[in-house]
Residue frames as qw, qx, qy, qz and C-alpha x, y, z in Angstrom:
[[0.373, 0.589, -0.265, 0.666, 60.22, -16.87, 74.20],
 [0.533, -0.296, -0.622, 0.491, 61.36, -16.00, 77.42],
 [0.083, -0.984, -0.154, 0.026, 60.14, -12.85, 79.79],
 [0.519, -0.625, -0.030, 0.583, 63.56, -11.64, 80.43],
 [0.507, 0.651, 0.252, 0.506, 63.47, -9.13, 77.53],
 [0.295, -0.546, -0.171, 0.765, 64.88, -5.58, 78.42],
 [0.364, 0.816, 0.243, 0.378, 64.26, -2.31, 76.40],
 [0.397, -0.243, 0.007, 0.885, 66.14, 0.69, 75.13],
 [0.003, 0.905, 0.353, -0.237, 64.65, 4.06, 75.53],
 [0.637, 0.429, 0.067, 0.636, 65.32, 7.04, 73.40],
 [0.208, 0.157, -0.260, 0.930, 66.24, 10.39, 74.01],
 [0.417, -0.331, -0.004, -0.847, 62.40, 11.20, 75.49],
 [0.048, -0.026, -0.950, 0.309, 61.45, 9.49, 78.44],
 [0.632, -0.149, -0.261, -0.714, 57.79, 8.34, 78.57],
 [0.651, -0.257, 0.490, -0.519, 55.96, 6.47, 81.21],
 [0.007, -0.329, 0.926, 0.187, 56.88, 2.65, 80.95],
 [0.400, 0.346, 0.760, -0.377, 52.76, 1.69, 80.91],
 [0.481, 0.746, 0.229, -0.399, 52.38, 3.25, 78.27],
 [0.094, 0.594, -0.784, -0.157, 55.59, 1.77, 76.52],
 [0.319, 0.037, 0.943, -0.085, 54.53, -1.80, 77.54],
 [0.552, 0.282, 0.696, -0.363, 51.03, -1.31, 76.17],
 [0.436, 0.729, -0.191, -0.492, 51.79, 0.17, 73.07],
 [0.254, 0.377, -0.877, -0.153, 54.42, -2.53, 71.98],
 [0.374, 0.153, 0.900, -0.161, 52.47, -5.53, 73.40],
 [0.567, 0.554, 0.414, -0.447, 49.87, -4.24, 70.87],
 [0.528, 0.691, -0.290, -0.400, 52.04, -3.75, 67.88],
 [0.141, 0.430, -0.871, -0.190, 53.67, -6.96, 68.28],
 [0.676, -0.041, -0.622, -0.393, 50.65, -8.81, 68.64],
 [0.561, -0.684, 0.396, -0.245, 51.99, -9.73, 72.05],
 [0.876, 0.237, -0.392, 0.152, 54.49, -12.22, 70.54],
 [0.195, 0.498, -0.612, 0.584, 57.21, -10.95, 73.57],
 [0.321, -0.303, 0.681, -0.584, 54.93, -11.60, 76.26],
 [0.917, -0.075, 0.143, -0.363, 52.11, -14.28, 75.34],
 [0.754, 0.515, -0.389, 0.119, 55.56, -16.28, 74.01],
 [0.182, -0.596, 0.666, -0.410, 57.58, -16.45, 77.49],
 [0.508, -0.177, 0.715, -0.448, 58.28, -19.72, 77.93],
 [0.774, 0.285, 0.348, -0.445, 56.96, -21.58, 75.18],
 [0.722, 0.668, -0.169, 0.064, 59.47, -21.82, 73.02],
 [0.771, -0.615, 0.069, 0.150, 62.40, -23.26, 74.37],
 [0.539, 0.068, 0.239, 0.805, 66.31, -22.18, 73.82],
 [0.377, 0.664, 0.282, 0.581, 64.94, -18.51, 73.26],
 [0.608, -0.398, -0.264, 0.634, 66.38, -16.15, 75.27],
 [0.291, -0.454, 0.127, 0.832, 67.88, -12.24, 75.50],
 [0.301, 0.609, 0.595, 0.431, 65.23, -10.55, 73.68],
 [0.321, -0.129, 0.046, 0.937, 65.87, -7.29, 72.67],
 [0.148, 0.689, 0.695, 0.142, 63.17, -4.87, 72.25],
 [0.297, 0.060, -0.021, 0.953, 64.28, -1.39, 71.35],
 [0.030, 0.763, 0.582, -0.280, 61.65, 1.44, 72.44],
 [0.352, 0.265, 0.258, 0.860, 61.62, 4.65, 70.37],
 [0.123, 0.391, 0.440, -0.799, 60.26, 7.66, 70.24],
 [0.483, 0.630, 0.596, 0.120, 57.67, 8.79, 67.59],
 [0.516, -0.022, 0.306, 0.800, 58.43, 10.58, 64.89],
 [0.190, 0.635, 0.229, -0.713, 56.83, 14.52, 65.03],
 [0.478, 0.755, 0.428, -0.136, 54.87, 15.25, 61.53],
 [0.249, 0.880, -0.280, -0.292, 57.36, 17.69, 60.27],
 [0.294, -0.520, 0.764, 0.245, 59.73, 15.27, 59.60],
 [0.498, 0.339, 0.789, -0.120, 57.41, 12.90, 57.90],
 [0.437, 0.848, 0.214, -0.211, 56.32, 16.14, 55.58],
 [0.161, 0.713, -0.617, -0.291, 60.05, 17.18, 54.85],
 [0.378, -0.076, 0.860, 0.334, 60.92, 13.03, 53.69],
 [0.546, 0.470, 0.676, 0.155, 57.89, 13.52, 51.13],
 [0.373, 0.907, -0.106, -0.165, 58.89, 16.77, 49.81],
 [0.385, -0.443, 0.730, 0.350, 62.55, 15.39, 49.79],
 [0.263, -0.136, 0.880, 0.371, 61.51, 12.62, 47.65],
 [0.477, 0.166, -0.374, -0.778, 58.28, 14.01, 45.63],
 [0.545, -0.141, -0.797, -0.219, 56.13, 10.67, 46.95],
 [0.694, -0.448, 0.302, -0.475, 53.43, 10.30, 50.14],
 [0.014, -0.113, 0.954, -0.279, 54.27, 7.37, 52.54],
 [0.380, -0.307, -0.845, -0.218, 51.25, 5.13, 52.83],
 [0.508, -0.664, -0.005, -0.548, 48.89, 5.99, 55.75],
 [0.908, -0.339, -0.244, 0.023, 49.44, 2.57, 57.18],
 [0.615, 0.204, -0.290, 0.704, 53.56, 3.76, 57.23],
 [0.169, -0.651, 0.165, -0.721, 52.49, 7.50, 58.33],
 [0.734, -0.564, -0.014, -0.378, 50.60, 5.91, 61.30],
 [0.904, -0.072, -0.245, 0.343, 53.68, 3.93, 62.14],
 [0.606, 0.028, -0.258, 0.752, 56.35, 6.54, 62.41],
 [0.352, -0.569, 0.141, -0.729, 53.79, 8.64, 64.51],
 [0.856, -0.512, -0.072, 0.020, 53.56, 5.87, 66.87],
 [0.757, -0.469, 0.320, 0.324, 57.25, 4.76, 66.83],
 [0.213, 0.778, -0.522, -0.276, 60.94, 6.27, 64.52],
 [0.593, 0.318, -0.733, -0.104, 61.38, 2.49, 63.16],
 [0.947, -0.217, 0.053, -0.232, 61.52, -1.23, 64.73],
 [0.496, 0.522, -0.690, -0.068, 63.84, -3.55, 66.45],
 [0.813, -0.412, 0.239, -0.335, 63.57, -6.78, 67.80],
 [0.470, 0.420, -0.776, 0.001, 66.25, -9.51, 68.18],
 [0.614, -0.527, 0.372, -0.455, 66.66, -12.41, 70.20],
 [0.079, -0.522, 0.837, -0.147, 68.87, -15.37, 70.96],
 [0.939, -0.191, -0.012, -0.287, 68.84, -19.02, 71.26],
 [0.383, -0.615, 0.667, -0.173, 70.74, -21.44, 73.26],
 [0.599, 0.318, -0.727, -0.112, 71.68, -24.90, 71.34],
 [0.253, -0.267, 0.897, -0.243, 71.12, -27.40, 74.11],
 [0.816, 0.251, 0.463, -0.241, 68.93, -31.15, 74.57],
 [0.172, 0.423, -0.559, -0.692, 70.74, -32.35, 71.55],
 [0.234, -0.042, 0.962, 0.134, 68.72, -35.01, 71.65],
 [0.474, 0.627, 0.560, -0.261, 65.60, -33.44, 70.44],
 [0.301, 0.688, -0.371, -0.546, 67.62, -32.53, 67.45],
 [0.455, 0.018, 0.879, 0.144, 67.86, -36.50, 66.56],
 [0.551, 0.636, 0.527, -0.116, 64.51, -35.78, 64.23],
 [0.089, 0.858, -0.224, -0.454, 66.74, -33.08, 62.24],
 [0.932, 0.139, 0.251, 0.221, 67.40, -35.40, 58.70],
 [0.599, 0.715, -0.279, 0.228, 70.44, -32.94, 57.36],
 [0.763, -0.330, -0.172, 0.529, 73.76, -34.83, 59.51],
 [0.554, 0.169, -0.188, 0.793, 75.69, -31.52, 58.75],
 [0.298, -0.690, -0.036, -0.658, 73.19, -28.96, 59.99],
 [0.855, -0.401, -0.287, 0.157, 73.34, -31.82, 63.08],
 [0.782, -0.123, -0.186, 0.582, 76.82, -31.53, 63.87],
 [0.005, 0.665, -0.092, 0.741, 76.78, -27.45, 63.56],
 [0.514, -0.635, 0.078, -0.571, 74.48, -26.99, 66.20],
 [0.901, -0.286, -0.324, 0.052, 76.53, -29.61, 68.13],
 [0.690, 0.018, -0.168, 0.704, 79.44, -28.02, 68.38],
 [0.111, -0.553, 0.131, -0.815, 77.55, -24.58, 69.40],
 [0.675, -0.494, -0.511, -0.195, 75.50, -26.58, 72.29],
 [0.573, -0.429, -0.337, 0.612, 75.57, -24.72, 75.31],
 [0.326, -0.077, 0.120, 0.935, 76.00, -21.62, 73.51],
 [0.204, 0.779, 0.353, -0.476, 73.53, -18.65, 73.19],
 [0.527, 0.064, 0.611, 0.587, 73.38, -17.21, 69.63],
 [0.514, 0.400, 0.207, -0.730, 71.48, -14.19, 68.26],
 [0.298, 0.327, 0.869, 0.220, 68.99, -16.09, 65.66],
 [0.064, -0.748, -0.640, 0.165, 65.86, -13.85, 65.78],
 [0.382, -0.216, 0.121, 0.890, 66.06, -10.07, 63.80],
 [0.222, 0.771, 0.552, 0.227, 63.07, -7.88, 62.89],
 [0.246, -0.333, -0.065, 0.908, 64.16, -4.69, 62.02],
 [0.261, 0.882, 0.281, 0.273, 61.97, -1.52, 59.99],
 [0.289, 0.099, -0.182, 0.935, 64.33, 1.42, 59.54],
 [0.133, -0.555, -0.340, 0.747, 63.61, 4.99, 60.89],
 [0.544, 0.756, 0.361, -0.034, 62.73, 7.41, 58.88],
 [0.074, 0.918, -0.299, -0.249, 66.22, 8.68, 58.36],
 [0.402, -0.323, 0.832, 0.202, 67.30, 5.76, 57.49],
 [0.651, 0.457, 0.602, -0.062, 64.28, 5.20, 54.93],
 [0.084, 0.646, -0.263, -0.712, 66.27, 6.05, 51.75],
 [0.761, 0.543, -0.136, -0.328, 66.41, 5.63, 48.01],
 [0.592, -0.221, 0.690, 0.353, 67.96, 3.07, 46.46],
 [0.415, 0.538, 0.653, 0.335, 68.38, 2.95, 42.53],
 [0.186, 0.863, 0.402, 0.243, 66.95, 5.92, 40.39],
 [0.451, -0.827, 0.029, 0.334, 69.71, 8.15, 41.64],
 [0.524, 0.741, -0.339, 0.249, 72.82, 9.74, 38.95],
 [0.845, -0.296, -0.026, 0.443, 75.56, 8.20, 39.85],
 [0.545, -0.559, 0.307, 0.544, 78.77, 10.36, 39.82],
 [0.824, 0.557, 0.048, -0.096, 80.49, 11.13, 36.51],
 [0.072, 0.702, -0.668, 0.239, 83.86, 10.45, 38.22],
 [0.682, -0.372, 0.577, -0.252, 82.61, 7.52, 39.16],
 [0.165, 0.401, -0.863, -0.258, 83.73, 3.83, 37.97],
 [0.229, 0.188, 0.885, -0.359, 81.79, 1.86, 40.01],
 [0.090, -0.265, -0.738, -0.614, 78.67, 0.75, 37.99],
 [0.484, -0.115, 0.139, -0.856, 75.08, 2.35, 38.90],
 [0.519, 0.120, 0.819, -0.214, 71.98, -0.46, 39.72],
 [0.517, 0.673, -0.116, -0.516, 70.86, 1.33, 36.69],
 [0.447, 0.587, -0.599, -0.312, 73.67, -0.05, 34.60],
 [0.237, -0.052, 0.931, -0.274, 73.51, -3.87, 36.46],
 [0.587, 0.361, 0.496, -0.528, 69.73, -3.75, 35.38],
 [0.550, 0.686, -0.098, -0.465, 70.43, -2.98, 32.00],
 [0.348, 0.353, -0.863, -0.098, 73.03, -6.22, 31.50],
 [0.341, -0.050, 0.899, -0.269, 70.32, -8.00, 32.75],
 [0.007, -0.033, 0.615, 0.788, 68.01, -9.29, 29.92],
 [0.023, -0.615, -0.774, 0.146, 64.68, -9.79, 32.12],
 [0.113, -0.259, -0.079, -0.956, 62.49, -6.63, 31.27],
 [0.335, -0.738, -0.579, -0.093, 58.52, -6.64, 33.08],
 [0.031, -0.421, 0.104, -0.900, 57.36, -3.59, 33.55],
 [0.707, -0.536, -0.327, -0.326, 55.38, -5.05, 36.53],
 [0.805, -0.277, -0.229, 0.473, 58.65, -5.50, 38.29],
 [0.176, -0.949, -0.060, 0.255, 60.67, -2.54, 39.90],
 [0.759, 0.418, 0.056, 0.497, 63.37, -1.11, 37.87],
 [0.463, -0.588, -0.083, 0.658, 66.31, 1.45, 38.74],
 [0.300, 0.571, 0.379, 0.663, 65.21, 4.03, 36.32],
 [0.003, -0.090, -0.459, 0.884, 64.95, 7.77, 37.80],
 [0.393, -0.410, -0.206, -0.797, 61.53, 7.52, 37.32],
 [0.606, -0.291, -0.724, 0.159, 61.71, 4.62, 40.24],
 [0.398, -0.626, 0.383, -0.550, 60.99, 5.29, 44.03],
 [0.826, -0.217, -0.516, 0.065, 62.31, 2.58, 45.67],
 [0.226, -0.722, 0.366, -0.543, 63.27, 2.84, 49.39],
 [0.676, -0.036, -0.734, 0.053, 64.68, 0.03, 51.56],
 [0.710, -0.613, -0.189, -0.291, 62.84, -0.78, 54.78],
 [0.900, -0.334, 0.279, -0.011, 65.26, -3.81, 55.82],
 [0.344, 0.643, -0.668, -0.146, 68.86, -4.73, 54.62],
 [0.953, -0.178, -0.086, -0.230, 67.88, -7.98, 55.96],
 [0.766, -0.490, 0.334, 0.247, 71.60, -8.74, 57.40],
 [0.234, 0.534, -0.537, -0.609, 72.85, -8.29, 53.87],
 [0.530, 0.188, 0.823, 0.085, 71.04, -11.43, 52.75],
 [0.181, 0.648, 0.659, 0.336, 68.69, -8.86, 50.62],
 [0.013, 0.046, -0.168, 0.985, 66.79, -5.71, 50.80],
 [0.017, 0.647, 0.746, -0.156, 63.16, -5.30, 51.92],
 [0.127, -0.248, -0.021, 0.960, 61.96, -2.31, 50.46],
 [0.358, 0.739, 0.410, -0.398, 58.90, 0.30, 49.43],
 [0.311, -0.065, 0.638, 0.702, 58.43, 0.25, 46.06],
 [0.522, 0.677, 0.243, -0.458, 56.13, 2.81, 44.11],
 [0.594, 0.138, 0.690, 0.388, 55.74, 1.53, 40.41],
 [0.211, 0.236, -0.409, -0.856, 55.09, 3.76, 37.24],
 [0.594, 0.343, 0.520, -0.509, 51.77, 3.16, 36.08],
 [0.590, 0.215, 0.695, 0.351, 50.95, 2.10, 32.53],
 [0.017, 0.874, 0.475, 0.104, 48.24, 4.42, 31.96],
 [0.301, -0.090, -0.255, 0.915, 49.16, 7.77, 32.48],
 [0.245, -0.638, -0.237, -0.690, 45.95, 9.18, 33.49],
 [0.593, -0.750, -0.190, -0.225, 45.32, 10.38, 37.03],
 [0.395, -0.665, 0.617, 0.147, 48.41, 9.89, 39.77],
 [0.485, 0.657, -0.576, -0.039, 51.16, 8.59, 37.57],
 [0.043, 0.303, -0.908, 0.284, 52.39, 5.82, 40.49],
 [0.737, -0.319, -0.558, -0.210, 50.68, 2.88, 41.92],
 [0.700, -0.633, 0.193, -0.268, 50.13, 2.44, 45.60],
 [0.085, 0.562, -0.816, 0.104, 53.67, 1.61, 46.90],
 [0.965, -0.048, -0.224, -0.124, 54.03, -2.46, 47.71],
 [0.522, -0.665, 0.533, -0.030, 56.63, -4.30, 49.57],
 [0.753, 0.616, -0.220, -0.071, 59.12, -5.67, 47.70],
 [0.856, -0.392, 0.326, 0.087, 62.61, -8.22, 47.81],
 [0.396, 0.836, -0.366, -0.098, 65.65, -7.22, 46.28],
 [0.916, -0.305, 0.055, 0.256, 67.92, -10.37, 46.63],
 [0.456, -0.513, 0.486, 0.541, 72.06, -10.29, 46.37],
 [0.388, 0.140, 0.614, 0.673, 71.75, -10.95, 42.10],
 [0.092, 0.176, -0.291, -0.936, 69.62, -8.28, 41.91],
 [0.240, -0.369, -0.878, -0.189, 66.14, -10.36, 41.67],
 [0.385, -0.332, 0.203, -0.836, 62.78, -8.54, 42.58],
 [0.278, -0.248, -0.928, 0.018, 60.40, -10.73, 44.65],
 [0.358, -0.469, -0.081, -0.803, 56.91, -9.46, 45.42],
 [0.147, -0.046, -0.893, 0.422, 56.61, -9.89, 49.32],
 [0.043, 0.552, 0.785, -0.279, 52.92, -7.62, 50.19],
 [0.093, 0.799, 0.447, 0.390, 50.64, -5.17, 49.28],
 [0.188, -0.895, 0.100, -0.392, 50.87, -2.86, 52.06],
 [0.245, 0.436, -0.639, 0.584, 53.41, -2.26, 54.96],
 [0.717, -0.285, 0.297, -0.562, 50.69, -3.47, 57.62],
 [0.952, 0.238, -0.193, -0.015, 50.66, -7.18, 55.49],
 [0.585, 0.560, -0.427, 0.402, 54.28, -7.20, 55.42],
 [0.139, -0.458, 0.641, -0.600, 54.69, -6.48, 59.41],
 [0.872, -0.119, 0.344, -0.328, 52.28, -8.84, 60.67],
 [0.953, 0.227, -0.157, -0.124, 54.23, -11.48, 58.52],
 [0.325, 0.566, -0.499, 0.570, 57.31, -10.38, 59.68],
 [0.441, -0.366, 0.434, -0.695, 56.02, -11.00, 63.33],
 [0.972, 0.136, -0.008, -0.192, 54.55, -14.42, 62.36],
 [0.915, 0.202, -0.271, 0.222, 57.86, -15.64, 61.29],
 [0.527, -0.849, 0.011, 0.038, 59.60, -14.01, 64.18],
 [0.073, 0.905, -0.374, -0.189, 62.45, -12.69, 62.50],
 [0.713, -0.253, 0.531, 0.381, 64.34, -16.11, 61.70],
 [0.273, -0.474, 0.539, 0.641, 67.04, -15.79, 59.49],
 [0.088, 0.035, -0.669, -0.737, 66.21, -15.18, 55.53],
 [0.382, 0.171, 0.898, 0.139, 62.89, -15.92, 56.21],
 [0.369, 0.661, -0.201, -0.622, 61.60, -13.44, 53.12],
 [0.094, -0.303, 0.897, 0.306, 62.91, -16.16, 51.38],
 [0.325, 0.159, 0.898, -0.251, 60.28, -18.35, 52.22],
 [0.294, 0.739, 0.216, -0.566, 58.47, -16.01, 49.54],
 [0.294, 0.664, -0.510, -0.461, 60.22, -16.10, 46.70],
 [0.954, 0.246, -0.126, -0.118, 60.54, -19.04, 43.89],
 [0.268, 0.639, -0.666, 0.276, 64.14, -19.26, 45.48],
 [0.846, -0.349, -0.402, -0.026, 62.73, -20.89, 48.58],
 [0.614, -0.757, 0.217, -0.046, 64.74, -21.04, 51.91],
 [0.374, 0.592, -0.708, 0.084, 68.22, -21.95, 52.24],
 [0.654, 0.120, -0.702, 0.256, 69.23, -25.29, 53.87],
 [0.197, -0.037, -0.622, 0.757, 70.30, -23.24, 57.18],
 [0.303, -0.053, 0.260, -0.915, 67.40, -21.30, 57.31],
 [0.803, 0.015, -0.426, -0.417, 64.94, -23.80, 56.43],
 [0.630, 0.075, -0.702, 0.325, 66.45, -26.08, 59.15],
 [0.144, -0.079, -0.557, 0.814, 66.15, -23.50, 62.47],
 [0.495, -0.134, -0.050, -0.857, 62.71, -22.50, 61.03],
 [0.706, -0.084, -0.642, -0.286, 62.25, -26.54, 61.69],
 [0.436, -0.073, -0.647, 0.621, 64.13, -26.41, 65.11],
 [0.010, -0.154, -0.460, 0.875, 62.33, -23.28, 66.40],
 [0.553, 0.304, 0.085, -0.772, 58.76, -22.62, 64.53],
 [0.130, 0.026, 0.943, 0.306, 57.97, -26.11, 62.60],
 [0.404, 0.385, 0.829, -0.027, 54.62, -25.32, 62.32],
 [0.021, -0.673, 0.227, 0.704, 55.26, -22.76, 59.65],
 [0.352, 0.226, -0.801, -0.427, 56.74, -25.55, 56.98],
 [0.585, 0.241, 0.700, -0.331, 53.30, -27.65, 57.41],
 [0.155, 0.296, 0.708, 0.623, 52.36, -28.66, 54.03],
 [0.006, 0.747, 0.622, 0.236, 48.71, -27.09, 54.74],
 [0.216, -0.762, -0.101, 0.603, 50.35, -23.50, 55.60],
 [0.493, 0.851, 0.181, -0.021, 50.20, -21.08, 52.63],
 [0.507, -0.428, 0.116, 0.739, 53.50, -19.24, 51.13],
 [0.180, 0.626, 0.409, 0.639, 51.58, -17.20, 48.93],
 [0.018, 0.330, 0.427, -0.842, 51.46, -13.81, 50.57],
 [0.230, -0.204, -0.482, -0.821, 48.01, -13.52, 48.32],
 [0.612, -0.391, -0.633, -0.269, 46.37, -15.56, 50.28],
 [0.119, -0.021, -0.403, 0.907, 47.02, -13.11, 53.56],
 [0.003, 0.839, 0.534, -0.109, 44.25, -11.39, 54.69],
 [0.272, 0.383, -0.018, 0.883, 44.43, -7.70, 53.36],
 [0.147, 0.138, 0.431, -0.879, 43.00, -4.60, 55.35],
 [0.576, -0.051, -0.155, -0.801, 39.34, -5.15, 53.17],
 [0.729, -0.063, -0.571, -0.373, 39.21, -8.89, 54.21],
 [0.758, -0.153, -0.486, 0.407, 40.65, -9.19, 57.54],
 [0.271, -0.961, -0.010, 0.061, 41.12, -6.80, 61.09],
 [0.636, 0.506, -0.273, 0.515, 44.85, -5.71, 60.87],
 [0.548, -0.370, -0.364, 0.656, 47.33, -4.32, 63.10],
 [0.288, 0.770, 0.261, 0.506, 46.51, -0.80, 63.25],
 [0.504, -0.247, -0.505, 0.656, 48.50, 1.75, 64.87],
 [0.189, -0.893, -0.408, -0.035, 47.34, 4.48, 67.05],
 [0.487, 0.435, -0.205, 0.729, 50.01, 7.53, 66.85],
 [0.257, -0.704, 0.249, -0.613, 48.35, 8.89, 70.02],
 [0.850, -0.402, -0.268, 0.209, 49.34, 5.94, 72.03],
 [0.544, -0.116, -0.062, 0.829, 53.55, 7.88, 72.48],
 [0.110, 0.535, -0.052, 0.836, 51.92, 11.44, 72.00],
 [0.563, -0.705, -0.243, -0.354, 49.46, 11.25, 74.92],
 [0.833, -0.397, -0.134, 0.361, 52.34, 9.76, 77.05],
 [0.508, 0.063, -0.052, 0.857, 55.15, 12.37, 76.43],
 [0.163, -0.721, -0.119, -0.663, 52.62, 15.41, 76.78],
 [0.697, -0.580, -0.364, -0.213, 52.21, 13.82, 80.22],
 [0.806, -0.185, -0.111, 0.551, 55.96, 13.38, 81.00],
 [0.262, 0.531, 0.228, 0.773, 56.38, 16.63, 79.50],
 [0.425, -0.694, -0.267, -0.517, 54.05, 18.37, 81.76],
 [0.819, -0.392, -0.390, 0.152, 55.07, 16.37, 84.53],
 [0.677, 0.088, -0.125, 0.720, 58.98, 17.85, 84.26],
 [0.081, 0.631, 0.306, 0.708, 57.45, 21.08, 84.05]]
């Protein structure tokens, strides 16, 4: 990716060293060790936020009668959600010659020259992290509930999420409307001790279809960073597989993803007991605004 990325700042200004180092750390430094290596990628978009203050965090789990993961807490104390986009520019058609579908060819001829946004990692805010499902619908309403969609569907597994009000589901990612990426806490079997299982990350396609994507919301971001936001790829997860298009630009821009010897089991991730993770530090954005804070003062 190229350097020429730019950021938007929210409503609290905070010292841009402490902005740079915090995001170069939670993306792994894909924006900046990526400049330049990857060619056609352009106008990346890196949105800066502020972090989201504890009370807010306490009033969304009394709202919805369910704790957020640590790994999630420690996110929206670092940063109020995630976005990253970023562009690519069709040209050289000749190094698209190796590309064996003729119509995916001829698209990306007839954009050549052209800049495109490709590239889309979003995590909502936390006002944006709502329920989906488990919710009374109206009783003026017409429009079926997911409730009543589930229930003319004849798959049952209680291992899969379901849109019953005892569900908590919450959706991370509308993923462009391809899907939904979302935190899903499951009814236990048992009913001794806490009644829910440790929420999981979870794929809600367009028919309604669950696909299990990771264990925790740490797993799930680092993979999301790996495949640097190209289009559907969640997909790449599921027994659906990629589409055509997306399964084509993931060949044009990251090929060494679809190696045969690269996993698509997210089991075979490292989790947080086998493997160092991305962890985030919520005093990276508080230390910096006390300072700015002080400063104004």
């Amino acid at each position: 990716m190229r350097d020429d990325y730019e950021y938007t700042t929210g409503a609290v200004h905070m010292e841009h060293t402490s902005y740079d180092h915090f995001y170069e750390n939670l993306t792994l430094g894909l924006v900046k060790n990526n400049a330049g290596t990857t060619p056609g990628v352009q106008n990346v978009h890196l949105e800066k936020r502020a972090p989201c203050e504890r009370i807010q965090i306490s009033t969304w789990e009394q709202r919805h009668s369910c704790v957020l993961p640590q790994d999630m807490k420690q996110f929206y104390l670092s940063t109020d959600g995630f976005k990253l986009t970023w562009q690519y520019e069709y040209a050289g058609l000749m190094d698209l010659l190796h590309l064996a579908n003729e119509i995916f060819f001829f698209i990306v001829a007839s954009l050549a020259g052209q800049s495109h946004p490709v590239g889309h990692m979003r995590i909502n805010s936390i006002s944006e992290l709502k329920r989906i499902g488990g919710i009374k619908p109206q009783e003026d309403s017409d429009c079926p509930s997911l409730l009543d969609v589930e229930l003319c569907n004849p798959k049952t597994d209680s291992n899969r999420p379901h849109f019953s009000m005892r569900s908590k589901i919450f959706e991370i990612d509308s993923c462009q409307g391809s899907g939904r990426v979302c935190l899903v806490y499951l009814d236990k079997q048992d009913m001794e001790g806490d009644k829910r299982e440790k929420p999981k990350i979870w794929l809600l396609d367009r028919s309604f279809e669950w696909h299990f994507l990771a264990d925790t919301f740490t797993q799930y971001f680092r993979i999301m960073l790996v495949h640097q936001g190209l289009p559907q790829w969640q997909f790449r997860f599921t027994s659906m597989g990629l589409t055509q298009f997306s399964e084509q630009m993931m060949l044009l821009i990251a090929p060494h993803l679809l190696q045969p010897n690269k996993t698509t089991s997210v089991n075979e991730w490292p989790s947080a007991e086998n493997g160092p993770i991305n962890q985030l530090d919520p005093t990276v954005f508080r230390l910096a605004r006390d300072k700015t804070v002080k400063k104004k003062e």
